[in-house]
C-alpha positions as CSV (number, residue, x, y, z in Angstrom):
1,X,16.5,-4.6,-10.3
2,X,13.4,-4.1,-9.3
3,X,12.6,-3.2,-5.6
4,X,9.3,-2.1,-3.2
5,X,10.9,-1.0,-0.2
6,X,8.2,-0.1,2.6
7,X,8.8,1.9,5.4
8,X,6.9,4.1,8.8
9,X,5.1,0.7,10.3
10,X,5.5,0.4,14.5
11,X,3.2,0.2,17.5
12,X,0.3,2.8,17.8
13,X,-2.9,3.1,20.2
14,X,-5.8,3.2,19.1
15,X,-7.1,6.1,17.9
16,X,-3.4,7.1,16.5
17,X,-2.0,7.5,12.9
18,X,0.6,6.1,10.6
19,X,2.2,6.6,7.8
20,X,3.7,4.1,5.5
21,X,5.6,4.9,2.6
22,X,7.2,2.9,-0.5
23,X,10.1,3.6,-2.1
24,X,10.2,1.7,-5.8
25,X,12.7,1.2,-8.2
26,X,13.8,-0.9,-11.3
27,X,10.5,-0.5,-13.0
28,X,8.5,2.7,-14.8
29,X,6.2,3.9,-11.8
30,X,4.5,6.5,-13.4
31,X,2.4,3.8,-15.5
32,X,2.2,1.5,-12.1
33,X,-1.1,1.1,-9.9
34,X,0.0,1.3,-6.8
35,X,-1.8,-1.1,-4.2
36,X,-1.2,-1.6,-0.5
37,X,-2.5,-4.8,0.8
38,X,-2.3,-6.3,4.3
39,X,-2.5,-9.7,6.7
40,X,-3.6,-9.5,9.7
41,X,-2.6,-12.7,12.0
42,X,-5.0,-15.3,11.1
43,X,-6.4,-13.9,8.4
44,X,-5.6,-13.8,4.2
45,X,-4.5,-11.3,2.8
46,X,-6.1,-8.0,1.6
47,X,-6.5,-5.5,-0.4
48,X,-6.5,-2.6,1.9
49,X,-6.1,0.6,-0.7
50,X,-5.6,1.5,-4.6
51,X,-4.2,4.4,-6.7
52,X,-4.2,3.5,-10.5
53,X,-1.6,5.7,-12.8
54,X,-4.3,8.4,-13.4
55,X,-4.6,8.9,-9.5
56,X,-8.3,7.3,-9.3
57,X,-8.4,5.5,-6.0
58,X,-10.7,2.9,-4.4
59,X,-10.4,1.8,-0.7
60,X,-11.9,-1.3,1.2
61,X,-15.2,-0.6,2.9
62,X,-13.5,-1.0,6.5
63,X,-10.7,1.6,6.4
64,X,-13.0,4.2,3.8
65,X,-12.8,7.8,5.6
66,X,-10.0,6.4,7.9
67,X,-7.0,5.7,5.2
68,X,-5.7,7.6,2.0
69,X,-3.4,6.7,-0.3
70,X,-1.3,8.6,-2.1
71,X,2.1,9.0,-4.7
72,X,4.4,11.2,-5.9
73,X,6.0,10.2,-9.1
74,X,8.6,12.7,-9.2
75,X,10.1,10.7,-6.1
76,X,9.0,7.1,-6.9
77,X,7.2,7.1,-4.1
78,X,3.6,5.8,-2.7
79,X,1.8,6.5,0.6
80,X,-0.4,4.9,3.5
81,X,-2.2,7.7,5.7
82,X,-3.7,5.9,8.4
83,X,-6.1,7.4,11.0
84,X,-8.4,6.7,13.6
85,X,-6.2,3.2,13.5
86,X,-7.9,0.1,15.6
87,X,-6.9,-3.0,16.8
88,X,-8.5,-4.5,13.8
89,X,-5.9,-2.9,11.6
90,X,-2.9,-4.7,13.2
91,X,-1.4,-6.4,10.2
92,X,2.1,-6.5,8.1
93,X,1.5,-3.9,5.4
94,X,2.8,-4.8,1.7
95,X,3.2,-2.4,-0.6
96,X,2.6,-3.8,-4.3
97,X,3.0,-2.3,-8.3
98,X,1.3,-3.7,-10.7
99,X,0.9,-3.2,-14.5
100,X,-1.0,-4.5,-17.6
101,X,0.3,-4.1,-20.6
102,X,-2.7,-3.8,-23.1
103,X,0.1,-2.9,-26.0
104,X,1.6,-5.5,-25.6
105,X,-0.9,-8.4,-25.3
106,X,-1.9,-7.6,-22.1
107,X,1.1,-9.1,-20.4
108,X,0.7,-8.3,-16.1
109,X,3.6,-7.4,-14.1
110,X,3.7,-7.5,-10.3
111,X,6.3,-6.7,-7.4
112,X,5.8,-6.7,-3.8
113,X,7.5,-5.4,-1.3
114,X,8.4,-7.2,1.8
115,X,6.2,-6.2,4.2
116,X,5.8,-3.2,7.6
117,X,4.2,-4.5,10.6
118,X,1.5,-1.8,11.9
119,X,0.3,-3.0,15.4
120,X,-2.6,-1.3,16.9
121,X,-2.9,-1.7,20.4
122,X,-3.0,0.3,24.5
């Protein structure tokens, strides 16, 4: 079975830092992009940070220099660094896996997990 279980979301103040992790299981995560999204109240949801299987990354332009994302694939695990955190990154924080199999006619697979709340706020 497969699971995303996220983990390290709370209440901060600006300024402050967080650290979200992911737990995965059921699926191979060495071969898995591993992408944290979020949705912030209001607003849809985003892709937030990216670390494809050979550890390339790309972030969105508003939390570049302020996030990194990381993964251990000896522990199934993937990571959220957050600093510098503002009340703009208040959001519940999903962490997701997702997979193309070119080998195989290119069939997708994607799990989510079911969300952190990170609020940003004095």
């Amino acid at each position: 079975q497969v699971q995303l279980v996220e983990s390290g979301g709370g209440l901060v103040q600006p300024g402050g830092s967080l650290r979200l992790s992911c737990a995965a299981s059921g699926f191979i995560f060495k071969d898995y992009a591993m992408r944290w999204y979020r949705q912030g109240p209001g607003k849809e949801r985003e892709l937030v940070a990216l670390m494809r299987s050979g550890f390339s990354t790309d972030y969105a332009a508003s939390v570049r220099g302020r996030f990194a994302i990381s993964r251990d694939n000896t522990k199934n695990m993937a990571y959220l660094q957050m600093n510098n955190l503002k009340p703009e990154d208040t959001a519940v924080y999903y962490c997701n896996a997702y997979f193309k199999d070119y080998v195989r006619g290119g069939r997708e697979y994607e799990y989510w997990g079911q969300g952190t709340q990170v609020t940003v706020s004095s």
